[in-house]
C-alpha positions in Angstrom: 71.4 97.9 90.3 71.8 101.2 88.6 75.5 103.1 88.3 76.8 104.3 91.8 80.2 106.3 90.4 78.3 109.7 90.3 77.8 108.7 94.6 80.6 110.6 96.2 81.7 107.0 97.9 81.6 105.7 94.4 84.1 109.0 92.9 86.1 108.3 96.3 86.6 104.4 95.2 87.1 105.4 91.6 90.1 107.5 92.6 91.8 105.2 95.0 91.3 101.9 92.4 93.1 104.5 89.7 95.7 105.2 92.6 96.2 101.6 93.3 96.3 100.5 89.6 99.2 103.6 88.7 100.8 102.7 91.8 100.9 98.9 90.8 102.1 100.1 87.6 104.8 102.0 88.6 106.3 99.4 90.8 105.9 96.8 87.9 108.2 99.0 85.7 110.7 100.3 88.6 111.5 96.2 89.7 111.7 95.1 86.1 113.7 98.1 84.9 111.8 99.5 82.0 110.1 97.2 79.7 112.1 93.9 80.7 110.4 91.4 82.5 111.3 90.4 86.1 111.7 87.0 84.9 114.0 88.3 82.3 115.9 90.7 84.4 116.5 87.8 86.9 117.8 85.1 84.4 120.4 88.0 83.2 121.6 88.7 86.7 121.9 85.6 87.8 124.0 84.1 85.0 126.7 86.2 85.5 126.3 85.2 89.2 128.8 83.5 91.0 125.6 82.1 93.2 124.3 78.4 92.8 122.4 76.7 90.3 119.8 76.0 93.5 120.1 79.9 94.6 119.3 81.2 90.8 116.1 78.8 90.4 115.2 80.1 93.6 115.5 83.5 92.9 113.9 82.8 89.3 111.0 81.3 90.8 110.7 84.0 93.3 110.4 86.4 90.8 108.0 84.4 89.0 105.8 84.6 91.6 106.2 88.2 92.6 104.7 88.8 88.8 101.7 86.7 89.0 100.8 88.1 92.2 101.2 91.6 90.6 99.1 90.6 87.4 96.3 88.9 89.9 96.5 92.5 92.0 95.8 94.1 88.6 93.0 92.1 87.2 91.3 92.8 90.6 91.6 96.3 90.3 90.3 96.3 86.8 87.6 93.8 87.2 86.7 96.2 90.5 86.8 99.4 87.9 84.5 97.3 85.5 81.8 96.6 88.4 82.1 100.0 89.9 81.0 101.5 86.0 78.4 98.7 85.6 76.6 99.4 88.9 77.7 96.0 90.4 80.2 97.4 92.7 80.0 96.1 96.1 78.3 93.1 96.1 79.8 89.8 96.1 80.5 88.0 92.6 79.3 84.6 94.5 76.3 84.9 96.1 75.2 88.6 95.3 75.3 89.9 99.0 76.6 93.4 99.7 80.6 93.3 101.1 81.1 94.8 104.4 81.9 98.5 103.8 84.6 98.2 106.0 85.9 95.3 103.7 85.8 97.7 100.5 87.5 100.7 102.3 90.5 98.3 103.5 90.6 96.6 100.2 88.2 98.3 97.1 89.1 96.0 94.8 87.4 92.5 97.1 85.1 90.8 94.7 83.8 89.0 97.6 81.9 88.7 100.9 83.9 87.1 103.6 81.8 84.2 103.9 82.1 83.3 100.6 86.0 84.8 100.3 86.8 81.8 103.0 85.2 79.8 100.8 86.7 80.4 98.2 90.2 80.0 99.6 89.1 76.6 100.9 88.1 75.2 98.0 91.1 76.2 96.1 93.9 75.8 98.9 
């Protein structure tokens, strides 16, 4: 497949995955605080917190989880960046099928068509 980013979809896609990706990055930094982690900023809070033991882990964990869903968000956007300047953009890591343009306009950085997206949940649910 040759390179699609001089397309004028392609420049569209470019510019929203850069708007997603500063966006992303600029709510990292506003919920940790600077360069403090979330984790980090969460232990501190909490242990001058007249909460529970039980309410801190949970809070902990919560914020634990908030940042690998953040750092999953942001390897798809830069893996999505990668396939859009290698040509690749668009079609489905799995099976090599095109993804629904609908799909990619709702969500540019999908690495996968829905059949094989529900598969791909399933097997790792």
């Amino acid at each position: 497949m040759t390179s699609t980013t001089h397309t004028p979809d392609a420049a569209i896609i470019l510019d929203r995955l850069h708007t997603l990706r500063a966006d992303l990055l600029a709510q990292i930094a506003q919920q940790r605080g600077g360069t403090v982690s979330r984790a980090e900023m969460a232990t501190d809070h909490f242990a001058h917190s007249e909460e529970t033991r039980a309410d801190t882990n949970t809070a902990r964990d919560l914020e634990f989880a908030l940042n690998e869903r953040d750092t999953e968000e942001l390897g798809a956007i830069d893996a999505a960046l990668v396939r859009l300047h290698s040509g690749h953009y668009g079609q489905c890591v799995d099976c090599a099928e095109p993804i629904a343009p609908a799909r990619l306009k709702t969500t540019p950085e999908v690495s996968r068509c829905m059949p094989c997206q529900e598969k791909f949940e399933h097997q790792h649910a």
